[in-house]
C-alpha positions in Angstrom: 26.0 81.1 -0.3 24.1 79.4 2.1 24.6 80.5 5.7 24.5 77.4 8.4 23.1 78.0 12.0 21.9 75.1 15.2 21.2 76.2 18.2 21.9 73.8 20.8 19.1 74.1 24.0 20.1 72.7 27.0 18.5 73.2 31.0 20.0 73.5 34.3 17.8 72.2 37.3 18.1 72.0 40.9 21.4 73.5 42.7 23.2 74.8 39.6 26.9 73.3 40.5 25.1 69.8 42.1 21.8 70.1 40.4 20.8 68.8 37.1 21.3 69.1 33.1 18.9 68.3 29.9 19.5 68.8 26.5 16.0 69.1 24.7 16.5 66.3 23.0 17.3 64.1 26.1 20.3 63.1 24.5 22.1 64.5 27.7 20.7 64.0 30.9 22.9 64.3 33.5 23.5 64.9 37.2 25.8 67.3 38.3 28.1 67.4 41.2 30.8 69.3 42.9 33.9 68.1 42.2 36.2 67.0 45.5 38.8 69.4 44.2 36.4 72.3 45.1 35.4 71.1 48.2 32.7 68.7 47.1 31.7 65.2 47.6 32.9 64.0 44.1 31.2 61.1 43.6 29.7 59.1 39.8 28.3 62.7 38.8 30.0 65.3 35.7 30.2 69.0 36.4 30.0 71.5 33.8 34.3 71.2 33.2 33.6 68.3 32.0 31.0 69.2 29.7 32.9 72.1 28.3 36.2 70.1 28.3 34.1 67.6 25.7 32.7 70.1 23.5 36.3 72.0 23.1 37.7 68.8 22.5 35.5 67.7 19.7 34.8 71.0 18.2 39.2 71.7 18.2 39.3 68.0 16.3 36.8 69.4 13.8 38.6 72.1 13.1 42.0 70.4 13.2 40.4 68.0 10.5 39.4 70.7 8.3 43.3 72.8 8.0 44.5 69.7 7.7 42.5 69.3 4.9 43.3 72.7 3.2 47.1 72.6 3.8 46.7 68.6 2.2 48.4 66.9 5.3 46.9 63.2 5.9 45.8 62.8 9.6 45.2 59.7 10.9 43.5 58.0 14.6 44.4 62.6 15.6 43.0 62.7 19.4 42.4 66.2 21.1 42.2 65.6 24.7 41.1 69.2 26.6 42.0 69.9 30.2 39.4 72.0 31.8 40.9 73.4 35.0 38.9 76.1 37.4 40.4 77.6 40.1 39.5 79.9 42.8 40.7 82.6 44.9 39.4 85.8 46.6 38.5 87.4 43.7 36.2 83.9 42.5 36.5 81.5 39.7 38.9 81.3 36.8 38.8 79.2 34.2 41.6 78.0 31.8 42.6 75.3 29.2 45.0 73.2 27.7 44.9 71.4 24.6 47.4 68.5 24.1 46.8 66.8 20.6 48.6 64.0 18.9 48.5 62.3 15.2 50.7 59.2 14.1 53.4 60.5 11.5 52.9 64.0 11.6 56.0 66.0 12.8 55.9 68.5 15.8 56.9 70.9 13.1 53.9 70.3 11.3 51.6 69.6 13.9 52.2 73.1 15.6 51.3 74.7 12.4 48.2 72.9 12.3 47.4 73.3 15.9 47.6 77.0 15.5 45.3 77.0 12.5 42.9 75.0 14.2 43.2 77.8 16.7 41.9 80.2 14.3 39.1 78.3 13.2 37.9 76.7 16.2 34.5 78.5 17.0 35.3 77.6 20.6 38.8 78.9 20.9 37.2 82.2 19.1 34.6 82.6 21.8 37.4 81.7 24.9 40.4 83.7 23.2 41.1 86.9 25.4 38.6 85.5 28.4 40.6 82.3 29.8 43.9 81.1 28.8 44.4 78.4 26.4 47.7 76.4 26.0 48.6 74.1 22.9 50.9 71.2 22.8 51.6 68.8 20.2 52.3 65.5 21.5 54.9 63.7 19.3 53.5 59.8 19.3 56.2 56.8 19.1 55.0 56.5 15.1 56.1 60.4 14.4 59.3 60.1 16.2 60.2 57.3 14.1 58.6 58.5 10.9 61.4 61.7 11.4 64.3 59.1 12.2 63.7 56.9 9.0 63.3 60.2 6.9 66.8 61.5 8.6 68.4 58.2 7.9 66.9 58.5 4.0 
């Protein structure tokens, strides 16, 4: 069995929070900024809750792909959209997440099933479970909703 491993290499410059990141590869080369919500300036600049909110986002559809795979239920146009909130109080920064993901014509039955799976899988989700608290919702699309009413009416 052949045992898979990448390690990604990325650098922070400048001010940490409003400084600077590069991957190795230049494929991201970003400036940073504080976000308004934290008492910064805001501005045309990503922080690092954005960057983590991407990769949990991609790496939770890759995961979602693969149990949906293995329990044989067809996903199609699936979106996993991660919300990245950090909040602060005396005792410093907190981070936490929520994961709301949809699929045409897959049930909220099903889709919780499959969410929770993904859970499982998800090396991100591993390496955040216990540390920062992660909510899951299904979001029932327009097409699912009327996928269950012409199955009721069947």
């Amino acid at each position: 069995m052949t045992t898979l491993t990448y390690t990604a290499d990325a650098f922070a410059t400048g001010d940490g929070r409003a400084g600077h990141v590069r991957s190795d590869d230049g494929l991201i080369d970003l400036d940073l900024g504080i976000p308004e919500g934290l008492g910064g300036a805001g501005g045309n600049v990503s922080n690092p809750e954005q960057l983590f909110a991407a990769g949990y986002a991609a790496c939770f559809l890759s995961a979602l792909n693969s149990v949906s795979r293995v329990q044989r239920v067809k996903l199609r146009d699936a979106q996993v959209e991660a919300k990245v909130t950090i909040s602060g109080g005396s005792a410093g920064f907190d981070l936490s997440v929520e994961l709301v993901v949809s699929a045409p014509d897959v049930s909220p039955e099903t889709g919780q099933l499959l969410l929770e799976a993904a859970h499982k899988k998800c090396p991100y989700s591993k390496a955040v479970t216990g540390n920062i608290p992660v909510s899951l919702t299904w979001a029932v699309s327009a097409d699912a909703e009327r996928a269950e009413v012409l199955a009721s009416e069947a």
